[in-house]
PLY file of the C-alpha trace (Angstrom):
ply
format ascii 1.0
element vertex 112
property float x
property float y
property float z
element edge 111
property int vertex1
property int vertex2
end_header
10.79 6.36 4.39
14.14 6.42 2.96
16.98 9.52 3.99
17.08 9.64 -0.26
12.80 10.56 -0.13
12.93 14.50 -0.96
9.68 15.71 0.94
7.58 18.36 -1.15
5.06 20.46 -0.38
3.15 22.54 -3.05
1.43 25.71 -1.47
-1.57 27.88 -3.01
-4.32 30.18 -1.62
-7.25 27.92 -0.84
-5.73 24.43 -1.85
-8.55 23.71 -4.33
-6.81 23.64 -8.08
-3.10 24.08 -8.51
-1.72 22.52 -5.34
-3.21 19.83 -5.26
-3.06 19.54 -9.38
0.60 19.27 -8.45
0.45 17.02 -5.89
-1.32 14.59 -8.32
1.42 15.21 -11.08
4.32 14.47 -8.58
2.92 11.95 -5.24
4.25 8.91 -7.93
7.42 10.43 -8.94
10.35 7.60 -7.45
12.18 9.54 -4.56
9.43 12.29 -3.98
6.94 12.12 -1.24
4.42 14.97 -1.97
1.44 16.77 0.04
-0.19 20.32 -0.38
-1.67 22.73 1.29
-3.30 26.55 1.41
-2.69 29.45 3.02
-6.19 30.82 3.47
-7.99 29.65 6.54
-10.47 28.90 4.39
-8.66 26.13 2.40
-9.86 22.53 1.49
-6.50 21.74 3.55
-4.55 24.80 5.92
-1.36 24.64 6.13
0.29 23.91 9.62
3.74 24.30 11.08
3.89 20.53 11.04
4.03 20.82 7.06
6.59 23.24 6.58
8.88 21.10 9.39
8.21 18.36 7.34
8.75 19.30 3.45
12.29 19.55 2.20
11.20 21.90 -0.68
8.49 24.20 -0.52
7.04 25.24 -3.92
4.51 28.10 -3.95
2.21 29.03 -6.77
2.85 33.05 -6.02
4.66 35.53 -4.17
1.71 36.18 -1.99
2.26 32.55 -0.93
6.25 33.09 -0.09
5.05 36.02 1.85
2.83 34.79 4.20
4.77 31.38 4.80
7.55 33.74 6.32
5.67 35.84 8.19
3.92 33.02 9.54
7.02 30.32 10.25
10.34 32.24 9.41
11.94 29.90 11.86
10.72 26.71 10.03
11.88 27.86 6.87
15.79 28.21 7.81
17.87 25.87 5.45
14.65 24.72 3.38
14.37 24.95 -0.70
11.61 28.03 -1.06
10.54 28.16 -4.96
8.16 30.69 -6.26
6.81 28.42 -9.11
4.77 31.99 -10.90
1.37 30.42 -11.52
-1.71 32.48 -11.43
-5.00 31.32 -10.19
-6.17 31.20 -13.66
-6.81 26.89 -13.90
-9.21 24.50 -12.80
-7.78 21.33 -11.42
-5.90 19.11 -13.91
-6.53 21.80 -16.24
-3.61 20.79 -19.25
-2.29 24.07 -19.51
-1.59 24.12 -15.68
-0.30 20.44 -15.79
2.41 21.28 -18.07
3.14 24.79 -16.48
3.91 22.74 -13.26
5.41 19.54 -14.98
8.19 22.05 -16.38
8.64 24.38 -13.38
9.13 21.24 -10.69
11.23 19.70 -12.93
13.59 22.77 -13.35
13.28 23.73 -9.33
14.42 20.04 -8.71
16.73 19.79 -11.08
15.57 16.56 -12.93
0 1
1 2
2 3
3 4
4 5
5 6
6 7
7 8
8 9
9 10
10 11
11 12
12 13
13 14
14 15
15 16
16 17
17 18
18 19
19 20
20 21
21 22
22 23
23 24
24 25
25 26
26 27
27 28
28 29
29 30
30 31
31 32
32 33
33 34
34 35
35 36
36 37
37 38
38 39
39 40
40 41
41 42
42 43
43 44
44 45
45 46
46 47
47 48
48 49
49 50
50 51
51 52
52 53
53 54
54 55
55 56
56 57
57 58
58 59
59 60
60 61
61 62
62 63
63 64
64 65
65 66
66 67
67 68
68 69
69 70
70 71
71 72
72 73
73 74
74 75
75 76
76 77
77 78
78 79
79 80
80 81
81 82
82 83
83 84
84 85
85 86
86 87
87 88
88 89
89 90
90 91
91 92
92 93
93 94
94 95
95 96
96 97
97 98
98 99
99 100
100 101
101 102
102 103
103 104
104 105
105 106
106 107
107 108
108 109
109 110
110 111
């Protein structure tokens, strides 16, 4: 990948609706490479110190979310983009109202 590729990496609970709704939305977006992940133990994907090395940004669907990602890798986190994006666990996945709740918030975090 290019040094210009801005690595994301969009964080909920259980990794089931809105992060990977987001991931969707942004994996074809030119300059962006994209995963997700959750923070439960019990989520479709976990999260793992390898993702938060990797990601450039980290966008997280609540403060819960912020929380546990530094109390869990406070080291990894030094000099990384951390963006509480404010989005309840009120959507299904690809719900429209979520899609354009994230569409708007990424764009603004990112500045594009």
């Amino acid at each position: 990948m290019s040094s210009d590729v801005r690595h994301l990496l969009f964080v909920c609970s259980r990794n089931q609706w809105r992060s990977p709704t987001a991931e969707a939305l942004w994996r074809r977006h030119p300059g962006l490479a994209v995963r997700s992940a959750g923070t439960s133990p019990k989520a479709r994907r976990t999260i793992s110190a390898a993702d938060v090395s990797w990601a450039d940004v980290i966008l997280v669907m609540e403060s819960k979310h912020k929380s546990r990602l530094v109390a869990d890798y406070s080291r990894l986190l030094q000099g990384k983009a951390l963006y509480v994006l404010d989005i309840p666990d009120d959507y299904g996945y690809m719900d429209p109202e979520l899609v354009e709740m994230l569409e708007i918030s990424v764009a603004a975090c990112l500045e594009l």
